[in-house]
Biopython code that builds the backbone (N, CA, C, O; Angstrom):
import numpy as np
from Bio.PDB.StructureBuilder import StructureBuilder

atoms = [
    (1, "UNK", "N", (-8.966, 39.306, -35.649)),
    (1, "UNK", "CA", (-8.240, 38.116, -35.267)),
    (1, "UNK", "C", (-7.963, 38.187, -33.759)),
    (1, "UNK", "O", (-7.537, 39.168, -33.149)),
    (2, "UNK", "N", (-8.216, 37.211, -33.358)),
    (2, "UNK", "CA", (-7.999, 37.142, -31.787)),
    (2, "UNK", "C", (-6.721, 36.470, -31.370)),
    (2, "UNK", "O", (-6.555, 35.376, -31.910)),
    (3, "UNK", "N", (-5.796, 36.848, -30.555)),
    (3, "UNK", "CA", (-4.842, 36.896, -29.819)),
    (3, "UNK", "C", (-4.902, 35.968, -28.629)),
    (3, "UNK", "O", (-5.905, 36.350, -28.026)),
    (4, "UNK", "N", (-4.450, 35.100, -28.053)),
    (4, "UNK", "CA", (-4.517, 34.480, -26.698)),
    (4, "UNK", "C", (-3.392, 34.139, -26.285)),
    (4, "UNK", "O", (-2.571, 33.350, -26.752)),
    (5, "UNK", "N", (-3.381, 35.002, -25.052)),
    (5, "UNK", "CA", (-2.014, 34.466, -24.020)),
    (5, "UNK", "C", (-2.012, 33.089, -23.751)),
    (5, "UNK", "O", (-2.970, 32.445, -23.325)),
    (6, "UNK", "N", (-0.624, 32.568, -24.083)),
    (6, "UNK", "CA", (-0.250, 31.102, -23.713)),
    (6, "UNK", "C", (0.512, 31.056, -22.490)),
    (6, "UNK", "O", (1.638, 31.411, -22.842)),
    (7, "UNK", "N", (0.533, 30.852, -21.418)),
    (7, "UNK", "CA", (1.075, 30.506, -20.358)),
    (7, "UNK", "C", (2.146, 29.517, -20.675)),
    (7, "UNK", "O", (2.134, 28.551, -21.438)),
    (8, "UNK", "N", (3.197, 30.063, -19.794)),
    (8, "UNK", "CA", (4.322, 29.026, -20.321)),
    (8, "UNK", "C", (5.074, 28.948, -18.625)),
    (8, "UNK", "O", (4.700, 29.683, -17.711)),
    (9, "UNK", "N", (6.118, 27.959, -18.498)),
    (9, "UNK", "CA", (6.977, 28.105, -17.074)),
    (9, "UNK", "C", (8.147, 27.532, -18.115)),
    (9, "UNK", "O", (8.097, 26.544, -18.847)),
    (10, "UNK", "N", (9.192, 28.480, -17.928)),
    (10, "UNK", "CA", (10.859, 27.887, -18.315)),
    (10, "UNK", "C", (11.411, 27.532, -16.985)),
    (10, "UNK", "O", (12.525, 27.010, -17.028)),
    (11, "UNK", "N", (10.875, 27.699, -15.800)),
    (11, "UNK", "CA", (11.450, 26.986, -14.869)),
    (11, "UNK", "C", (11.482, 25.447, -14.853)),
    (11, "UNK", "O", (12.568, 24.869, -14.887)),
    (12, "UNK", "N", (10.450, 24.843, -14.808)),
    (12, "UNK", "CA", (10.223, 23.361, -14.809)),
    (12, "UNK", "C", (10.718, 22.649, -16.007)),
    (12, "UNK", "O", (10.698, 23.036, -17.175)),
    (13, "UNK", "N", (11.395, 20.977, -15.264)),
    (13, "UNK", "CA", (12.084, 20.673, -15.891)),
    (13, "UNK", "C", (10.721, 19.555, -16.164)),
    (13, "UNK", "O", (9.786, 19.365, -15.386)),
    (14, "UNK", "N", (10.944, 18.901, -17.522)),
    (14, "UNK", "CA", (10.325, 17.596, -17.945)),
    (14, "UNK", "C", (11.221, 16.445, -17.308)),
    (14, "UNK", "O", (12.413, 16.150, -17.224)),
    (15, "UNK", "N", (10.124, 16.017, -16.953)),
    (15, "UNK", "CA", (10.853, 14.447, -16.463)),
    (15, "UNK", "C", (11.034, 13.621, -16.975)),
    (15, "UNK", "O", (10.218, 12.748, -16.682)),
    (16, "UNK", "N", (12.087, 13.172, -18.044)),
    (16, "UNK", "CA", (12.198, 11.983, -18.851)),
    (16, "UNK", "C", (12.302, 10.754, -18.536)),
    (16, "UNK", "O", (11.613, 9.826, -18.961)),
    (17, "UNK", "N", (13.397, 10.705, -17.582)),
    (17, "UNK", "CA", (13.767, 9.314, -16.942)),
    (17, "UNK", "C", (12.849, 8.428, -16.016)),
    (17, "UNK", "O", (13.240, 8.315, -14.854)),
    (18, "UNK", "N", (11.550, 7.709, -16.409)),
    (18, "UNK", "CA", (10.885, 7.256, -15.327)),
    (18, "UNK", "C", (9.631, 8.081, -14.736)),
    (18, "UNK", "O", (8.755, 7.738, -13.942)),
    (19, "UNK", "N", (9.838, 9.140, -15.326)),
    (19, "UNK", "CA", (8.738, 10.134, -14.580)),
    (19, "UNK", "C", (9.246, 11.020, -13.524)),
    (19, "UNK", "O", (8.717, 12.091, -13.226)),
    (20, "UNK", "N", (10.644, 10.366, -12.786)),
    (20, "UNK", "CA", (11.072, 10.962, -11.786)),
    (20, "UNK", "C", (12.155, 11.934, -11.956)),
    (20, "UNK", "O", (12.216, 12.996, -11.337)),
    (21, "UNK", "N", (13.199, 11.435, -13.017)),
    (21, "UNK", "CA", (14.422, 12.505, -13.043)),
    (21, "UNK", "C", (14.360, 12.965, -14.706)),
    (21, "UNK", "O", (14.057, 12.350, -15.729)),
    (22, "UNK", "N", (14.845, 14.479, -14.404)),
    (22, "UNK", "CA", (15.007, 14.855, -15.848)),
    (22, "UNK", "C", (16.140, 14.391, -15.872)),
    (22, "UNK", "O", (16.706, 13.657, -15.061)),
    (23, "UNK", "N", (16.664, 15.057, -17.330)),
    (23, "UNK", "CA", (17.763, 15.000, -18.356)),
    (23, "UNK", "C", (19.065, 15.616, -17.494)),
    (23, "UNK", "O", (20.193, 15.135, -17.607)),
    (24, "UNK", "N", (18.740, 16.784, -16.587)),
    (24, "UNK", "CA", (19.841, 17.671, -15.913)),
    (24, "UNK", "C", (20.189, 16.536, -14.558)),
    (24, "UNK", "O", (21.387, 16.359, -14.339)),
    (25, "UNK", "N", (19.433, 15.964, -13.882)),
    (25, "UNK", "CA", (19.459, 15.321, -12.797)),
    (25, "UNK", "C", (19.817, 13.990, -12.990)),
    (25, "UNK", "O", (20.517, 13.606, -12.053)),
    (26, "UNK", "N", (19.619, 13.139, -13.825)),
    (26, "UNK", "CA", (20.342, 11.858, -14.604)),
    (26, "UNK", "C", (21.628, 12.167, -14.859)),
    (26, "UNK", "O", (22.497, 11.583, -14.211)),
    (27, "UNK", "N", (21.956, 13.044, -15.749)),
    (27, "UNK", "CA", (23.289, 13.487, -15.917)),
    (27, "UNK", "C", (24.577, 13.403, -14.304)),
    (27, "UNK", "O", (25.535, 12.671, -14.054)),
    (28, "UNK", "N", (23.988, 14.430, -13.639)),
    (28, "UNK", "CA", (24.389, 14.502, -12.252)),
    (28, "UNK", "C", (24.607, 13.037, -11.894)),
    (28, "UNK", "O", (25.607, 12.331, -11.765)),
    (29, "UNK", "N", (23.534, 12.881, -11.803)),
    (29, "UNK", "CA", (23.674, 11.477, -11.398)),
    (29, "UNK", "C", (25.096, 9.810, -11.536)),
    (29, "UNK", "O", (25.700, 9.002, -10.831)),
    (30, "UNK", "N", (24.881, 10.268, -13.094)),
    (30, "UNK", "CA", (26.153, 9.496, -13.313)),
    (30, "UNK", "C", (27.136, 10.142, -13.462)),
    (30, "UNK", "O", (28.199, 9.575, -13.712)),
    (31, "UNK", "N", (27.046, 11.622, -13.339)),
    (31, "UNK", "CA", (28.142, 11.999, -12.592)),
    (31, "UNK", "C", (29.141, 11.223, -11.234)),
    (31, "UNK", "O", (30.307, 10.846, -11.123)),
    (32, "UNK", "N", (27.727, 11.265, -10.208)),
    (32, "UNK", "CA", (28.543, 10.115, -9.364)),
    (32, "UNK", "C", (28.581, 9.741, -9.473)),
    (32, "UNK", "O", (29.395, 9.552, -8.569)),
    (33, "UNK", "N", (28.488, 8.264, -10.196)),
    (33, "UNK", "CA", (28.683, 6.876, -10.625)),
    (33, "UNK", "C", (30.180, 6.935, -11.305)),
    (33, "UNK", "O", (30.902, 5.948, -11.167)),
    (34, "UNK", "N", (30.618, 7.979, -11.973)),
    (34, "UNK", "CA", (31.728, 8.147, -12.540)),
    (34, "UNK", "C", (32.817, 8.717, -11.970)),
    (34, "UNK", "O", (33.911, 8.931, -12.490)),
    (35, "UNK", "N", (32.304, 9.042, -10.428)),
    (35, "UNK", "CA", (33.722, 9.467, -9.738)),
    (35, "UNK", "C", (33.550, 8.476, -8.917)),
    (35, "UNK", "O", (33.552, 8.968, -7.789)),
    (36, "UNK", "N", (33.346, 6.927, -8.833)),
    (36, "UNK", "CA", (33.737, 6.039, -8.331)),
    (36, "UNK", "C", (34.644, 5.480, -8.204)),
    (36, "UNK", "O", (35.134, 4.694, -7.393)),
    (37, "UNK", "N", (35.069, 6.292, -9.791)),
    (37, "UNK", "CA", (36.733, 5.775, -10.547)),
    (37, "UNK", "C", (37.708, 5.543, -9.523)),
    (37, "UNK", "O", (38.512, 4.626, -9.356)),
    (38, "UNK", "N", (37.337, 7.045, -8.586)),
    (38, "UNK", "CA", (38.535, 7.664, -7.420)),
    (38, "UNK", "C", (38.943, 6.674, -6.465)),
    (38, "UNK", "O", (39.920, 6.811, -5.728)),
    (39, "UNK", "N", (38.253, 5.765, -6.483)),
    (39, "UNK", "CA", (37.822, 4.729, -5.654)),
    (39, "UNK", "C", (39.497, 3.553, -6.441)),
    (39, "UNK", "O", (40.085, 2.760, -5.705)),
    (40, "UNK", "N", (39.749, 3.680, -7.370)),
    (40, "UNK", "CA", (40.657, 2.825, -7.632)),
    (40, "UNK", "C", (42.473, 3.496, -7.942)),
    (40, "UNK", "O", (43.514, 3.000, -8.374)),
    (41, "UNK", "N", (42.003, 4.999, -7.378)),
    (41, "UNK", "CA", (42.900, 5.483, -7.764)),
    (41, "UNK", "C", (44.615, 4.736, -6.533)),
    (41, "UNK", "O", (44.398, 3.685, -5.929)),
    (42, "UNK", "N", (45.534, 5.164, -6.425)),
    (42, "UNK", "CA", (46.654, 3.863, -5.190)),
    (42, "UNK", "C", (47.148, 5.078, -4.448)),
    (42, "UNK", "O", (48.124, 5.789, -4.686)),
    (43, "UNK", "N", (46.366, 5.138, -3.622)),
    (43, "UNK", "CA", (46.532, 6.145, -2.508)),
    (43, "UNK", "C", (45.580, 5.563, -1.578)),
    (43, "UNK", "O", (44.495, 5.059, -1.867)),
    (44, "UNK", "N", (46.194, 5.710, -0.238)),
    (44, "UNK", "CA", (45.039, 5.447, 0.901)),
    (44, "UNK", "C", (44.029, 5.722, 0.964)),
    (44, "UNK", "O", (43.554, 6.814, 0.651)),
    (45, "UNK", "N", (43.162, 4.280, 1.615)),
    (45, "UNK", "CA", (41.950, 4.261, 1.111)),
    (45, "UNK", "C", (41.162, 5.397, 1.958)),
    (45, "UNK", "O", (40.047, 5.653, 1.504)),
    (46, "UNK", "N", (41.498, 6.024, 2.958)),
    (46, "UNK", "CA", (40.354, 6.764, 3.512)),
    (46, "UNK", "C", (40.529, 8.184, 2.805)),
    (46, "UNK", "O", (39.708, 9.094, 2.918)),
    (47, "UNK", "N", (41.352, 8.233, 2.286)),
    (47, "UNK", "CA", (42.046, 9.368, 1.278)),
    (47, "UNK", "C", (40.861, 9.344, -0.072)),
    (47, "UNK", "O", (40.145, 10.306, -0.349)),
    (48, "UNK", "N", (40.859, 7.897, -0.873)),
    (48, "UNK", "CA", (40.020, 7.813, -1.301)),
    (48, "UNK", "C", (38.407, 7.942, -1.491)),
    (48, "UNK", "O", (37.733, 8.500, -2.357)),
    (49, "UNK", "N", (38.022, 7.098, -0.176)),
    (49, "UNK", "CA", (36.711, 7.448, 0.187)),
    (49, "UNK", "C", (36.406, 8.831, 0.837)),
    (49, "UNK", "O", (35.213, 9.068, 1.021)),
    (50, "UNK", "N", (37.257, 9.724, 1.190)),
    (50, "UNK", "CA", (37.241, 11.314, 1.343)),
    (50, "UNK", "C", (37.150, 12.293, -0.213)),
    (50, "UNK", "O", (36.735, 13.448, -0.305)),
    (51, "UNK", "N", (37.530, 11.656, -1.021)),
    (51, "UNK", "CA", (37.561, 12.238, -2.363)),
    (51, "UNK", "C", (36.241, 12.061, -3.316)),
    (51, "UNK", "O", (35.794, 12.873, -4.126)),
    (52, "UNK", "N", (35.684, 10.580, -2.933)),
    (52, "UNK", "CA", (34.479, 9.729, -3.706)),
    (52, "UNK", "C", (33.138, 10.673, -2.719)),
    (52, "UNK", "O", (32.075, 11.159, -3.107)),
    (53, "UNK", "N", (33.680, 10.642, -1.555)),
    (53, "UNK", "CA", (32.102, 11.228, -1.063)),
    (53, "UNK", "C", (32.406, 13.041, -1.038)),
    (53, "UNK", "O", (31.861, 13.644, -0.114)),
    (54, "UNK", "N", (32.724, 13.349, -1.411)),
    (54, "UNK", "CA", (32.711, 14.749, -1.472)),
    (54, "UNK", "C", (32.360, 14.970, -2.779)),
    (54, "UNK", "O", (31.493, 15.828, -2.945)),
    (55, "UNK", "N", (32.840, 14.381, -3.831)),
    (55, "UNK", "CA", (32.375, 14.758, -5.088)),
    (55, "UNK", "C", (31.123, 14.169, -5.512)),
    (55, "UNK", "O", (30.437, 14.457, -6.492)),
    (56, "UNK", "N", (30.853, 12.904, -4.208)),
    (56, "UNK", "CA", (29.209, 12.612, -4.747)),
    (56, "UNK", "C", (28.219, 13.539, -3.835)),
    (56, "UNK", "O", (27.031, 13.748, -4.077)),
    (57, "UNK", "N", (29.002, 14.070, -2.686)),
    (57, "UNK", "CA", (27.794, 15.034, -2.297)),
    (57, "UNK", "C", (27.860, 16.318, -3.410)),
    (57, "UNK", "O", (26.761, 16.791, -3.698)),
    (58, "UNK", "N", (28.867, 16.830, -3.960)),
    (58, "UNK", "CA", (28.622, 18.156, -4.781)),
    (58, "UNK", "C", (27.761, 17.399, -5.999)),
    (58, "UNK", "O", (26.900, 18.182, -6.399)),
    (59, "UNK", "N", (27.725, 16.307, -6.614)),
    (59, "UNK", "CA", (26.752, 15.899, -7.611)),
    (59, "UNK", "C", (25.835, 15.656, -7.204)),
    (59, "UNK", "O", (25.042, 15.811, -8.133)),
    (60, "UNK", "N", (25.238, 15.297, -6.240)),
    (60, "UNK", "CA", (23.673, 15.024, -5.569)),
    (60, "UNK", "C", (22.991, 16.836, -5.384)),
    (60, "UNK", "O", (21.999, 17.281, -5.961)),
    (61, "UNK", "N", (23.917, 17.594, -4.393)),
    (61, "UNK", "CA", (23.567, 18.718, -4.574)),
    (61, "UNK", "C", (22.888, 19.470, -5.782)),
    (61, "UNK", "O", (21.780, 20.006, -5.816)),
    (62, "UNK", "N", (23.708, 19.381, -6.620)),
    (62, "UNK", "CA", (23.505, 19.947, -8.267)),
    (62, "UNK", "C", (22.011, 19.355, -8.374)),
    (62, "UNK", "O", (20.877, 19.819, -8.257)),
    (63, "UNK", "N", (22.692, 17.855, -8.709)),
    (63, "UNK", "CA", (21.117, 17.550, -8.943)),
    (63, "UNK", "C", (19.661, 17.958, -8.513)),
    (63, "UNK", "O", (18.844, 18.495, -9.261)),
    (64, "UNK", "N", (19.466, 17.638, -7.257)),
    (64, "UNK", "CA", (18.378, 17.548, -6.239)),
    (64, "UNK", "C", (18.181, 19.232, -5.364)),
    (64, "UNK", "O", (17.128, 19.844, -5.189)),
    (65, "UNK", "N", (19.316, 19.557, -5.023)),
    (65, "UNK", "CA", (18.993, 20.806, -4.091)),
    (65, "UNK", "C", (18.285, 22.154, -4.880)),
    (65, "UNK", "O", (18.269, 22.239, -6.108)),
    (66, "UNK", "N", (17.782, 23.050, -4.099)),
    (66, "UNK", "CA", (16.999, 24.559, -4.727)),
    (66, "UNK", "C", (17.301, 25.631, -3.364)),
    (66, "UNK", "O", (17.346, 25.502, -2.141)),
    (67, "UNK", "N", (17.449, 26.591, -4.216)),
    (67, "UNK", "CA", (17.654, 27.601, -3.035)),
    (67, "UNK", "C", (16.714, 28.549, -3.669)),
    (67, "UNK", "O", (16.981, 29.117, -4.728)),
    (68, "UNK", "N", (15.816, 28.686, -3.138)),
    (68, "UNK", "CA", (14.990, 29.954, -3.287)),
    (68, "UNK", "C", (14.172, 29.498, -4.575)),
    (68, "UNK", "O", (13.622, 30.277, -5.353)),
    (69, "UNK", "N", (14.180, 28.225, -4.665)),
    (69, "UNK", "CA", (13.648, 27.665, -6.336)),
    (69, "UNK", "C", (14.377, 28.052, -7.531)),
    (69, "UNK", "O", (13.870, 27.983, -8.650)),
    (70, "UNK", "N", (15.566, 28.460, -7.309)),
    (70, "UNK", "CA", (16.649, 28.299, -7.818)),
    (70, "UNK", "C", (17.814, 27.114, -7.528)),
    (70, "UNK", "O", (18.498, 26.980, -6.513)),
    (71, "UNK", "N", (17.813, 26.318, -8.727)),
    (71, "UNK", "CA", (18.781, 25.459, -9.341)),
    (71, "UNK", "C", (20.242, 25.363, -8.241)),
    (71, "UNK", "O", (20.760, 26.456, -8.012)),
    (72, "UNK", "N", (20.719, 24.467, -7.758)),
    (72, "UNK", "CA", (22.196, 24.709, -6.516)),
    (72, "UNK", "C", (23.323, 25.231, -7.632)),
    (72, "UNK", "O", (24.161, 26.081, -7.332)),
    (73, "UNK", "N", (23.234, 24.557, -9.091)),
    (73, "UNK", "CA", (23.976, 24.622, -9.700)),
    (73, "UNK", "C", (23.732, 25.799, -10.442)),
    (73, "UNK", "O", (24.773, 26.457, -10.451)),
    (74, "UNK", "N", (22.816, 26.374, -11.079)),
    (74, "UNK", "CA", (23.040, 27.423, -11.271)),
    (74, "UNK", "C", (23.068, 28.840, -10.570)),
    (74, "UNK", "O", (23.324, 29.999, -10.893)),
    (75, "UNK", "N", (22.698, 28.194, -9.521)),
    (75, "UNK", "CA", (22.890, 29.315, -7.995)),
    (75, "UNK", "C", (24.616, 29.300, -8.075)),
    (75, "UNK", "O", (25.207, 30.056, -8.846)),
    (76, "UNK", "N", (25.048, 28.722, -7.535)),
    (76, "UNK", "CA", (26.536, 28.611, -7.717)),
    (76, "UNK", "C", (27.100, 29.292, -9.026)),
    (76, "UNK", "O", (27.886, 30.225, -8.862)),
    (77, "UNK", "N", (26.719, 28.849, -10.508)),
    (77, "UNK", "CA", (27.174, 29.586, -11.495)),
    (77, "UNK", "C", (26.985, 31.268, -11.179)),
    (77, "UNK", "O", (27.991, 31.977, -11.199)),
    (78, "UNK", "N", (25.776, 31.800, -10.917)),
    (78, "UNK", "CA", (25.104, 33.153, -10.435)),
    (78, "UNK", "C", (26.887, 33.813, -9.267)),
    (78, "UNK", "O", (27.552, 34.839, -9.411)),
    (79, "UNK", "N", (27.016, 32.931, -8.495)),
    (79, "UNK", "CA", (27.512, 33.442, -7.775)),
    (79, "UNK", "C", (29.117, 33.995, -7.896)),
    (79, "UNK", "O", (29.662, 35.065, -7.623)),
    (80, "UNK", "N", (29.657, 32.484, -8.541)),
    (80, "UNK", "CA", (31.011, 32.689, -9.300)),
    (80, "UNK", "C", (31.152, 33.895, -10.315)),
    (80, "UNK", "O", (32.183, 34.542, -10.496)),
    (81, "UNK", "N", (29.910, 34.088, -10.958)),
    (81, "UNK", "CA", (29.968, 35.158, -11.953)),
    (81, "UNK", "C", (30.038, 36.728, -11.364)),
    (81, "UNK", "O", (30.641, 37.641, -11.928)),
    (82, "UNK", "N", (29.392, 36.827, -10.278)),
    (82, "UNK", "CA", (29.341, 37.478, -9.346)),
    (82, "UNK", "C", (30.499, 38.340, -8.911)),
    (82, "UNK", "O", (30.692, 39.551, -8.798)),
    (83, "UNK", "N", (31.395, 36.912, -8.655)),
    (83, "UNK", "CA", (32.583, 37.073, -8.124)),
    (83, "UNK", "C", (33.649, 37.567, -9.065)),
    (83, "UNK", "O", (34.384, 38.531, -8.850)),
    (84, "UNK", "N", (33.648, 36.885, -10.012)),
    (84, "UNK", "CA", (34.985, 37.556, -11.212)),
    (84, "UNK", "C", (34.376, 38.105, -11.914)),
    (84, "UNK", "O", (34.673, 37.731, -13.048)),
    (85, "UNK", "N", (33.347, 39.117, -11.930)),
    (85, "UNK", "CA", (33.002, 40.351, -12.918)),
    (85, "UNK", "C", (33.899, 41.488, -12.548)),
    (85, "UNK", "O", (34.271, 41.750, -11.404)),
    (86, "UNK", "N", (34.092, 41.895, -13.238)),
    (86, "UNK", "CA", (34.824, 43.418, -13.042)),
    (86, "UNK", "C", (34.094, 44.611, -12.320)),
    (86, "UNK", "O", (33.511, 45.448, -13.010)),
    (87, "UNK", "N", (34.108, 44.698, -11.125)),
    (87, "UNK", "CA", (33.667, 45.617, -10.699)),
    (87, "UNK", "C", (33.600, 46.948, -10.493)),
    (87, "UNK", "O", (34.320, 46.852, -9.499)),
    (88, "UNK", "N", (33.303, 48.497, -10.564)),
    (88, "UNK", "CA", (33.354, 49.464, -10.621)),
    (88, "UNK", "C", (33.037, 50.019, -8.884)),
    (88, "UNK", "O", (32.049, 49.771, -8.193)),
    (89, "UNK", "N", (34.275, 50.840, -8.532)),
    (89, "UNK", "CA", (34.101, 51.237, -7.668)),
    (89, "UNK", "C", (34.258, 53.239, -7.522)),
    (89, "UNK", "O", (35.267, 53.827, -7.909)),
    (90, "UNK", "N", (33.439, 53.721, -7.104)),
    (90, "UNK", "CA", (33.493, 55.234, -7.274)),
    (90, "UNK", "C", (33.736, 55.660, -5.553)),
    (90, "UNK", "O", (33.349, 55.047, -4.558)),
    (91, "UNK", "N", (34.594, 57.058, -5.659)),
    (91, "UNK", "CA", (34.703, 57.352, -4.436)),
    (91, "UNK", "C", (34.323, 58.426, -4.554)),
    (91, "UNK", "O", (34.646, 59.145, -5.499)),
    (92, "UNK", "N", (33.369, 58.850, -3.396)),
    (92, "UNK", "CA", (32.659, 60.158, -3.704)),
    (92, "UNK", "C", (32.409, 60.757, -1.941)),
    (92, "UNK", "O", (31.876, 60.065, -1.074)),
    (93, "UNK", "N", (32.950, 62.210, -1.717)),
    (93, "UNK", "CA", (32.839, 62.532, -0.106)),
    (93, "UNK", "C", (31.763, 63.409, 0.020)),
    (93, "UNK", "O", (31.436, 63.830, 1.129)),
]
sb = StructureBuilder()
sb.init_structure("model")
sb.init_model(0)
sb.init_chain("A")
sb.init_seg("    ")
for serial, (resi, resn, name, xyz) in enumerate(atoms, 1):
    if name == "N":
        sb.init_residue(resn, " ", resi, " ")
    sb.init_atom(name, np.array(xyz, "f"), 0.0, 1.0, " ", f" {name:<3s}", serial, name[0])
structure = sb.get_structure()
C-alpha cells in the first residue's frame, strides 16, 4: 500500500467574504463599525473621536497587519503570554 504526503499550510486563511476577507478579518472589521457606538457616547466630541479612532486603528491592525507573517493579533497574544508567565530565575556565581 502506498502512502503519499499531503501538503497542507495552517497558516493561510480561506477567503470567504468576496474572495477578499476571511472570517477573522470581517469579524475585525465590524469590530470597527461597532465602536462607532463611542461616537454617541455625551462627552466631548474630540474626546470622542480620540476614542473611535484608536480603537479603529487597533481593529484594522488585528485584521490586516503581519509581523514576520505572523498574525498582529496573535503576535500580541504571543507576547502578553510572554509577559504574565511565571518565570524562573536561578542565581548561579
Amino acid at each position: 500500500m502506498k502512502f503519499y504526503k499531503i501538503p497542507f499550510d495552517i497558516k493561510h486563511e480561506e477567503k470567504i467574504f468576496g474572495g477578499y476577507l476571511s472570517l477573522r478579518q470581517f469579524l475585525y472589521l465590524l469590530l470597527t463599525v461597532f465602536s462607532s457606538v463611542t461616537l454617541f457616547i455625551n462627552i466631548k466630541i474630540w474626546i470622542r473621536f480620540l476614542i473611535f479612532f484608536a480603537l479603529a486603528l487597533i481593529w484594522i491592525l488585528f485584521a490586516f497587519f503581519k509581523i514576520d507573517e505572523i498574525r498582529f493579533d496573535k503576535y500580541i497574544i504571543n507576547v502578553l503570554k510572554y509577559v504574565f508567565r511565571r518565570k524562573r530565575y536561578y542565581y548561579e556565581r
